[in-house]
N, C-alpha and C positions, 0 to 999 in steps of 0.2 A: 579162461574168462571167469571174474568173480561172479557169483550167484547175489541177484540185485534184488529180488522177487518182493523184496518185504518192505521196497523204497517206491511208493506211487508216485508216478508222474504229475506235472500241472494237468488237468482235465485237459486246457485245449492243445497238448502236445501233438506237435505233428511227426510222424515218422520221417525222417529225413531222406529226401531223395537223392543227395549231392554229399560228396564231402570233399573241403579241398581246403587251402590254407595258402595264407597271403606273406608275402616278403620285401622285405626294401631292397633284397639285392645291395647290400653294403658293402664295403670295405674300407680296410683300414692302413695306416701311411705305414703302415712297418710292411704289410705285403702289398699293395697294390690294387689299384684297381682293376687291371687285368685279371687279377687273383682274386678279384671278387664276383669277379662277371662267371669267371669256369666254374666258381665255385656254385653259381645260381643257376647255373647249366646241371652241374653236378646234383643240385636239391633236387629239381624239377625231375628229373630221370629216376630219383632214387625213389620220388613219392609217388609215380605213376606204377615204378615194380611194386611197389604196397599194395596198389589198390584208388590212391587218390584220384579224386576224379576230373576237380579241376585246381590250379596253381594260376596265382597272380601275383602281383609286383606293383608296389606303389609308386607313382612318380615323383619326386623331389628335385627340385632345382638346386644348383650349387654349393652343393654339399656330400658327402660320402655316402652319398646312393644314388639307385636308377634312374637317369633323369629325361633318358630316350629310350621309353619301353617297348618301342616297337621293334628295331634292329635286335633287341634281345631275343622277342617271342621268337623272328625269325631263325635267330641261331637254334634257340631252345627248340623251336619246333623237329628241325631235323633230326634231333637226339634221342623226339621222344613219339610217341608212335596216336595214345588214346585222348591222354589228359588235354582239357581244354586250357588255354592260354590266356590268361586277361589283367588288365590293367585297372586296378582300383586304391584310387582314382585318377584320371585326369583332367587339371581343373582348364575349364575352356575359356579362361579371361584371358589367357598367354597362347592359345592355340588358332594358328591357321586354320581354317576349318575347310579347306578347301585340298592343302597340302597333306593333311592328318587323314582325312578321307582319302587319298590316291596311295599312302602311308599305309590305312590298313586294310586295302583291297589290298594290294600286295602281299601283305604279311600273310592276310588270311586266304588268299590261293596257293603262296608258297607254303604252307602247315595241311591245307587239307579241312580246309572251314572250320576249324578250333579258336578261332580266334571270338576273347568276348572282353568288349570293353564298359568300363565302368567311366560314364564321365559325370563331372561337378559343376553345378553354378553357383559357389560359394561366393559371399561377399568377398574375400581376400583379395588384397591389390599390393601385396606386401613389394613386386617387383617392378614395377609401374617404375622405374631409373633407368630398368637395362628394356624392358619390353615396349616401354612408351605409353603414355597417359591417354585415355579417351575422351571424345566430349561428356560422356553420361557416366552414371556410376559402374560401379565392378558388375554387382550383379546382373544388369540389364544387359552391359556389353556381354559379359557371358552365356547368357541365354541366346540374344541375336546369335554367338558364332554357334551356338549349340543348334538351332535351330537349320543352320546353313550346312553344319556340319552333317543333320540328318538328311537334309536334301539332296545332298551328294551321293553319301552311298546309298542312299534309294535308286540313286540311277536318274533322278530329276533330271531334266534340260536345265542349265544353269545361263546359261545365256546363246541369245541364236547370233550369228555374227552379221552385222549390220551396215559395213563399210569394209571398206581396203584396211590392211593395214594391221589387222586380227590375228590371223595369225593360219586363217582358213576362210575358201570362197563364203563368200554372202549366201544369210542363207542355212549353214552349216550351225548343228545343234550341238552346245558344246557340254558333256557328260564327262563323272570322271572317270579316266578310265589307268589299270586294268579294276573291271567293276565284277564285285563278289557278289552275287548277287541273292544270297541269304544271310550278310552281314546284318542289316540292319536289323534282323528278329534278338540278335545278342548283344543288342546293345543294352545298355541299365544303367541309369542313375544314381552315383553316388547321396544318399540323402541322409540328413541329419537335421533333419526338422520333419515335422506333420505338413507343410506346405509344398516342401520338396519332393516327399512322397505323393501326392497328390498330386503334384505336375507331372513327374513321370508316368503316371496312370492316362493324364490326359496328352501327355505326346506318343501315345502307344508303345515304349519301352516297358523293358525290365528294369525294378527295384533290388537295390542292394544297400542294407545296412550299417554302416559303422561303428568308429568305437570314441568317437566324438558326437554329440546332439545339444542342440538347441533349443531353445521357444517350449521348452517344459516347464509343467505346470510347478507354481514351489511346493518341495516335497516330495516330488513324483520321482519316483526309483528309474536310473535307465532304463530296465529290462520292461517295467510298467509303460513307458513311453515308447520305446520300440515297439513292442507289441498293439500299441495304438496308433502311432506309423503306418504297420506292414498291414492294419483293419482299415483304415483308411483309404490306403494306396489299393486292395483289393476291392471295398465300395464302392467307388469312383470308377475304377476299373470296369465294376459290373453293370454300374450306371449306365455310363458312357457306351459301353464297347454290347454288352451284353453276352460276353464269354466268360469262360473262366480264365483269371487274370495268370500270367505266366510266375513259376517257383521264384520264391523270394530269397537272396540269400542273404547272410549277417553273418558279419564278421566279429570273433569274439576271440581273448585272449584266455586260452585255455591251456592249461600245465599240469595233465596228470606223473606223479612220481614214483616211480616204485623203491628209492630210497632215501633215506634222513639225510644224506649227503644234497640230493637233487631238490629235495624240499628245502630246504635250507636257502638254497639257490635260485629256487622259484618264487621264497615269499621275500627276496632282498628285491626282484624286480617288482615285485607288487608294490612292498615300501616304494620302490622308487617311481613305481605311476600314482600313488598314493599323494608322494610330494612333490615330486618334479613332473606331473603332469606327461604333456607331448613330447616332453625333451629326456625323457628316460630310455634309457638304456643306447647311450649314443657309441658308435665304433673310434676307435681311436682316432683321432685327429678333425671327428666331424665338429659343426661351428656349435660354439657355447649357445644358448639361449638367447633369443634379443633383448627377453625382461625374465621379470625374476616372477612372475607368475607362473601358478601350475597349470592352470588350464588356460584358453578364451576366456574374455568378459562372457558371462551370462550362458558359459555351457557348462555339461558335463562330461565327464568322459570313463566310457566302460568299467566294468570292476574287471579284477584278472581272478579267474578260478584256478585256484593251487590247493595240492595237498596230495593227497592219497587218491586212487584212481577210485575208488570208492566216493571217495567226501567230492570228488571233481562232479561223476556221474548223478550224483543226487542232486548237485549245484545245476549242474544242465538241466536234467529233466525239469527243474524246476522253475528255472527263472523263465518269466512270461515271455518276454523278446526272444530268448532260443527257441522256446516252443512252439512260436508263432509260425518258424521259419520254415521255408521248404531244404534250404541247403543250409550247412554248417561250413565256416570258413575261418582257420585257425589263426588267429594272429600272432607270427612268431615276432618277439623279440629281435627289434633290430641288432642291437650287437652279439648275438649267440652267432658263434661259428656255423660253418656249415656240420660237419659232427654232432654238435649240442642240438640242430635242428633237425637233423634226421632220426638221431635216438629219439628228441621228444614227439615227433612224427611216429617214430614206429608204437612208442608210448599209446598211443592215443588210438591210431587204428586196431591195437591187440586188445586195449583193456575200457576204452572209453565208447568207442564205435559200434562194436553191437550190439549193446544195449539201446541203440537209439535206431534201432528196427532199421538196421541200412546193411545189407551187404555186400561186397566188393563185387565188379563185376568182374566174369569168368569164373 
């Protein structure tokens, strides 16, 4: 481990309680997506012998990544013993909330209560052809299934049966079942605004950060707005609830190198979140961009920390939104192989990680 001792942290750095790291589970038309699924089986097992503590998978519709995250934990879960399993995010404009619920009671009895989902109520209605249009807008219909979706696996009565024909006598309180019945505490809000944050605080979940945000002041740095976010969502939190609000995590694009060859190769992806926004770093054959914009209208989106494990560790301890957090979650590169993301994985637990007061458990 490099000796850091003469690099101070932000003031309000928090020792990090968690560490784990996010994937799309990709693959590409030359090997398969078969060969991309074992391969995401293969991450997940490789980052829990590290040390990692928890592993997610973002959902994407109709394109060359994960797009049924749950069937996967399942797999993953059997392979791998400690590491938590979660999905961030999934957005609930397209989701059954009633089906998703019985989806991941399942998943999370078959794992061993590991199961932690990150869900979204973003404006986006980009699939509203194949999924079907609502009477109200995106976002409202997204909150409705979000809201139904927590009712569920709370174990809520969701409806008592009232006539023949139901499907059980009159009478009969219908829950869903098979019901996990510590699910709901891991659940967490994908947020990318100060509003979203603040909702999650008032529907009793857990907050998890991004590498997309919104409704920021002009001028105001990511890391600066994050970190006003995660202050938010923990106010309201204290307001409201009068606990201490549950560990926050943020998700950040982090690429310590320990050679010229890999740094090289670290700052052509930065270049390409730099220009090409969300459509950077795509796997063979997944779909071009729908516009030629880097970002959303009126967001921004994460910086990537590259360089030397040194110049990464000063960038972390630094930046306001990592310091704020309770857990650190890596955002690998969707098109890096499974290889490139395990080296940069072991990267990052040997030379990045203890310096951020976290050590592995066992």
């Amino acid at each position: 481990m490099t000796a850091l001792a003469s690099i101070p942290p932000d003031p309000a750095f928090r020792p990090k309680l968690r560490i784990g790291f996010n994937t799309r589970v990709s693959f590409n038309d030359q090997d398969g997506p078969a060969q991309g699924l074992r391969d995401g089986i293969t991450l997940f097992k490789a980052a829990e012998d590290m040390g990692y503590q928890s592993g997610w998978a973002y959902q994407r519709h109709f394109d060359h990544y994960l797009s049924s995250p749950l069937p996967f934990f399942a797999a993953a879960g059997q392979h791998t013993r400690r590491i938590t399993l979660g999905s961030a995010v999934i957005p609930m404009r397209y989701q059954d909330p009633i089906l998703l619920a019985e989806a991941a009671g399942t998943t999370d009895l078959l794992i061993g209560g590991r199961l932690e989902l990150a869900i979204s109520t973003g404006a986006n209605a980009a699939f509203d052809a194949v999924f079907g249009t609502v009477e109200t807008d995106a976002r409202s219909e997204a909150r409705r299934r979000q809201q139904r979706f927590l009712s569920a696996i709370a174990g809520e009565t969701l409806h008592i049966v009232d006539g023949p024909g139901q499907g059980a006598p009159v009478g009969t309180a219908l829950r869903v079942t098979p019901h996990s019945p510590t699910l709901r505490a891991r659940i967490r809000q994908g947020a990318a605004s100060l509003g979203s944050a603040m909702q999650a605080a008032e529907l009793g979940i857990g907050l998890i950060c991004g590498t997309v945000q919104h409704d920021h002041q002009a001028g105001e740095s990511f890391g600066a707005y994050q970190a006003r976010m995660i202050e938010a969502y923990r106010a309201t939190w204290r307001r409201l609830r009068g606990t201490p609000p549950p560990p926050v995590a943020v998700a950040a694009s982090i690429l310590p190198a320990t050679t010229p060859a890999l740094r090289e190769t670290y700052a052509h992806y930065d270049l390409e979140r730099r220009t090409q926004g969300i459509a950077a770093s795509r796997p063979r054959g997944a779909l071009e961009p729908a516009t030629p914009i880097t970002k959303p209208e009126g967001a921004q989106i994460s910086p990537v920390f590259h360089g030397t494990p040194e110049a990464v560790t000063e960038a972390v301890l630094n930046d306001p939104g990592l310091a704020a957090a309770d857990e650190l979650i890596l955002f690998l590169p969707p098109a890096f192989g499974v290889s490139d993301n395990i080296r940069l994985l072991t990267t990052f637990i040997e030379t990045v990680a203890p310096h951020l007061l976290w050590t592995p458990p066992g």
